[in-house]
N, C-alpha and C positions, 0 to 999 in steps of 0.2 A: 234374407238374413234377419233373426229376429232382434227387435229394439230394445239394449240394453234397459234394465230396470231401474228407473230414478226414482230417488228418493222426492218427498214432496217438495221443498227448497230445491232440490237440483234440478228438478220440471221446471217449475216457478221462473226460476233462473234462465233457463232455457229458451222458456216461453216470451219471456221479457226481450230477451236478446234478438229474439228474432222477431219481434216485434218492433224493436228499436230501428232493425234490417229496412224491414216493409216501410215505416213511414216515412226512412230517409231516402227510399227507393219510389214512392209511389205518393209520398204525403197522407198527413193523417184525414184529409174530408175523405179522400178516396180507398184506403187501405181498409181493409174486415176482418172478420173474425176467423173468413174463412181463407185470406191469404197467408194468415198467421201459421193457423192448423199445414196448411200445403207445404209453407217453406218446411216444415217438419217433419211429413209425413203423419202427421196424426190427426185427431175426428175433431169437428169445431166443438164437438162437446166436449172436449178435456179442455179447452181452451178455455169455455164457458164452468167449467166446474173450477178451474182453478180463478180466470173473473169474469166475473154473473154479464157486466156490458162491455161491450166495444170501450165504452167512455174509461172506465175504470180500466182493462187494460191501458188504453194509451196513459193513463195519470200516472200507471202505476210505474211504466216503462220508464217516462220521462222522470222520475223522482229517481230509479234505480239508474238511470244515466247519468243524473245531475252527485249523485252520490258519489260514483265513481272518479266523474270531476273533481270533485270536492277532496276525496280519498287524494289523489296526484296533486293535487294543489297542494296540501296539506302535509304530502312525503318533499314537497319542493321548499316548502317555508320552512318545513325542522331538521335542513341541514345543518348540520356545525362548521358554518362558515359563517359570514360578514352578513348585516341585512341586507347591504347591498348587492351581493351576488345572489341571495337569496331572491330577493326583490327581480332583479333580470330577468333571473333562469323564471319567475312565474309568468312575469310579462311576454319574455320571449314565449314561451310555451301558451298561454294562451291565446296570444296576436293572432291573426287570422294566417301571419305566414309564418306560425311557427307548427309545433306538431299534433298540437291537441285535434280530437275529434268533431265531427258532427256539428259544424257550425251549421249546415242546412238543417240540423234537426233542430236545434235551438228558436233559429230562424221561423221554422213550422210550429215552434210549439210557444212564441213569443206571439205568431198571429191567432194560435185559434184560444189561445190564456185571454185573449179579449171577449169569448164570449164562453168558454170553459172555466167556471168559478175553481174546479179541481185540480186543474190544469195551471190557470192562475195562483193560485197557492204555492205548489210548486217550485213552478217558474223564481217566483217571486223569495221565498225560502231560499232556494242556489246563489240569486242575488247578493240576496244579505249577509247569508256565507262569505262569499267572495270579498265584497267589500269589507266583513271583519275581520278577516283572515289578512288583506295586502293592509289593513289600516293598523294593525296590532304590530307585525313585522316593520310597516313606516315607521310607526311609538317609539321601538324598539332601538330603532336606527340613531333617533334623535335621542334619545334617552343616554347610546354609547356614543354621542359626540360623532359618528359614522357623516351627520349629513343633517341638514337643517328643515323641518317643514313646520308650520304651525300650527296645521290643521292635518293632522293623517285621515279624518274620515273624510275630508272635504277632498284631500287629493285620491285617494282609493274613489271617490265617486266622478271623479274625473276622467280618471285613468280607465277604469275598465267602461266609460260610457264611449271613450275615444275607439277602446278594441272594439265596442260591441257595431259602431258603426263602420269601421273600417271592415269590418267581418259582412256588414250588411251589403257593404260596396262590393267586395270581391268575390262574396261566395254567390251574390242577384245580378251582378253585372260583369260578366268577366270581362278582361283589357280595359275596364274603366278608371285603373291606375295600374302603374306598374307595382309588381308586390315590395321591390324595393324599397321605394318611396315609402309605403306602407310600414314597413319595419323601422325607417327612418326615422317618423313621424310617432311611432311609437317608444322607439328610445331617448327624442327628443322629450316627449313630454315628460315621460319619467325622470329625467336629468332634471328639469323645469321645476319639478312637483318635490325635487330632494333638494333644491338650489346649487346643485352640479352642473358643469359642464358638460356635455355629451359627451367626452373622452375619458371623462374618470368611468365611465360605466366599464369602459374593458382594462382602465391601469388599474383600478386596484385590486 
């Protein structure tokens, strides 16, 4: 059957995606140019015409992933509700045992951002999103009397340093906590970081 006709963008798109596929299935030292092309069905030269290296694929993948994130993060903080359900629904969602994707690829692309300058960029761009995004909505909170913290950027660098290693435990070591706990440890601190108790997070 012949392979509908994509536009340049909807290749692009494509191509990234299933890129994203390969290095959370194979990791990126091991993944190419020509596992890309396969999952596809298509020649590693369209791969290379649309990016010139391996490297520049995976940078570029990892940016249109971290984007994506950022896009759901960003549909979760400009609900019209409370900071603080706001606040939740992101943590919950991002915790390693709530529903967000790809913590193994993060994971992959956190190790090889230590010798990939491009890659490190990145990585590191997503970060800083992140923590401006949960530290503006904290402001927010304190601003409408919602909840007390004195430092939003100190707690947002807390907060998601706590998911990133909770994510590092569960997704490299499985059974090395229970996911419970996990989620526990996560509403705790947020509670911690607004000067709430853990039970106002679901009364109000």
């Amino acid at each position: 059957m012949a392979r509908v006709r994509l536009s340049v963008a909807e290749r692009r798109e494509e191509l990234l995606r299933a890129a994203i596929g390969q290095i959370e299935a194979r990791g990126v030292a091991a993944v190419r140019i020509a596992d890309v092309a396969a999952a596809l069905g298509v020649s590693n030269a369209l791969v290379l015409y649309h990016f010139s290296t391996k490297e520049k694929l995976v940078a570029d993948a990892f940016a249109y992933a971290a984007e994506e994130d950022l896009a759901h993060l960003r549909k979760l903080l400009g609900r019209r509700t409370s900071a603080l359900r706001r606040l939740r629904a992101a943590v919950r969602w991002y915790a390693p045992t709530g529903q967000a994707k790809g913590w193994r690829l993060w994971i992959e692309g956190w190790a090889v951002a230590l010798r990939e300058p491009a890659l490190r960029e990145v990585t590191r761009d997503l970060d800083k999103q992140w923590k401006a995004a949960i530290a503006d909505v904290i402001a927010e909170g304190v601003a409408g009397g919602e909840f007390a913290c004195a430092d939003p950027a100190g707690a947002a660098l807390r907060l998601t340093a706590l998911l990133d290693g909770l994510a590092v435990q569960l997704t490299s070591y499985p059974g090395a906590m229970p996911r419970t706990r996990a989620q526990e440890w996560a509403d705790e601190a947020l509670a911690r970081e607004l000067g709430l108790d853990r039970d106002a997070l679901t009364e109000r």
